[in-house]
N, C-alpha and C positions, 0 to 999 in steps of 0.2 A: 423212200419213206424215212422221215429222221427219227430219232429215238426217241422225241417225247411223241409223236404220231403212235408208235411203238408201243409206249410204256401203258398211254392212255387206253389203248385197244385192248391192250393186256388187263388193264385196270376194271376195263370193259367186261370181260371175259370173267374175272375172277367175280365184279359183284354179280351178273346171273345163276352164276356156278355156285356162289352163295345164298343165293336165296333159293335157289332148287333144294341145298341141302338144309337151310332150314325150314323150308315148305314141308320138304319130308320129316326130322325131326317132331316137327309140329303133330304131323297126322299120325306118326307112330306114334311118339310117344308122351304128346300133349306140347301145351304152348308153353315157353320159355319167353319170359319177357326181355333179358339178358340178351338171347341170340337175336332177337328180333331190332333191342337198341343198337348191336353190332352190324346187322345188315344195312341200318338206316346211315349209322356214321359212316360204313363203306360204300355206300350210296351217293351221300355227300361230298365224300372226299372225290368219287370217279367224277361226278356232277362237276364241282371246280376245276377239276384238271380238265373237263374237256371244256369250260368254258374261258380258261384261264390260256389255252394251248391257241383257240378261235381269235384271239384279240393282237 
Protein backbone atom coordinates (compact mmCIF):
# COMPACT_ATOMS: atom_id res chain seq x y z
CA UNK A 1 0.00 0.00 0.00
CA UNK A 2 1.81 3.53 -0.94
CA UNK A 3 1.37 6.52 1.23
CA UNK A 4 -0.90 8.49 -0.59
CA UNK A 5 -3.23 5.00 -0.55
CA UNK A 6 -2.33 5.51 3.11
CA UNK A 7 -2.97 9.12 3.73
CA UNK A 8 -6.40 9.06 1.71
CA UNK A 9 -7.85 6.12 3.92
CA UNK A 10 -6.77 8.03 6.76
CA UNK A 11 -8.34 11.08 5.34
CA UNK A 12 -11.22 8.48 5.05
CA UNK A 13 -11.40 7.64 8.53
CA UNK A 14 -11.04 11.09 9.99
CA UNK A 15 -14.17 12.57 7.84
CA UNK A 16 -16.69 9.72 9.40
CA UNK A 17 -15.19 10.15 12.79
CA UNK A 18 -16.15 13.75 12.15
CA UNK A 19 -19.29 13.74 11.36
CA UNK A 20 -20.17 11.05 14.19
CA UNK A 21 -18.81 13.75 16.40
CA UNK A 22 -20.77 16.40 14.92
CA UNK A 23 -23.94 14.34 14.62
CA UNK A 24 -23.51 14.06 18.23
CA UNK A 25 -22.69 17.73 18.96
CA UNK A 26 -25.80 18.51 16.98
CA UNK A 27 -28.27 16.24 19.22
CA UNK A 28 -26.85 17.30 22.44
CA UNK A 29 -26.48 20.31 22.20
CA UNK A 30 -28.23 21.95 19.11
CA UNK A 31 -27.00 22.63 15.44
CA UNK A 32 -23.76 24.70 14.85
CA UNK A 33 -23.64 25.94 11.44
CA UNK A 34 -19.72 26.35 11.73
CA UNK A 35 -19.19 22.60 12.50
CA UNK A 36 -21.28 21.42 9.93
CA UNK A 37 -19.47 24.04 7.14
CA UNK A 38 -16.08 22.31 8.59
CA UNK A 39 -17.37 18.79 7.97
CA UNK A 40 -18.55 19.72 4.34
CA UNK A 41 -14.87 21.28 3.55
CA UNK A 42 -13.30 17.91 5.13
CA UNK A 43 -15.56 16.15 3.03
CA UNK A 44 -14.44 17.81 0.03
CA UNK A 45 -10.93 17.79 0.67
CA UNK A 46 -11.10 13.61 1.43
CA UNK A 47 -13.48 13.70 -2.04
CA UNK A 48 -10.47 15.24 -4.18
CA UNK A 49 -7.84 13.30 -2.64
CA UNK A 50 -9.47 10.18 -3.49
CA UNK A 51 -10.28 11.13 -6.79
CA UNK A 52 -7.08 13.01 -7.49
CA UNK A 53 -5.08 9.52 -6.14
CA UNK A 54 -7.77 7.27 -8.90
CA UNK A 55 -6.23 9.33 -12.08
Amino acid sequence: MSGSTKSTKAMGVLTVTALVVVSAYTAALGSNGWLWFGWVVLGLVTIGMATSRST
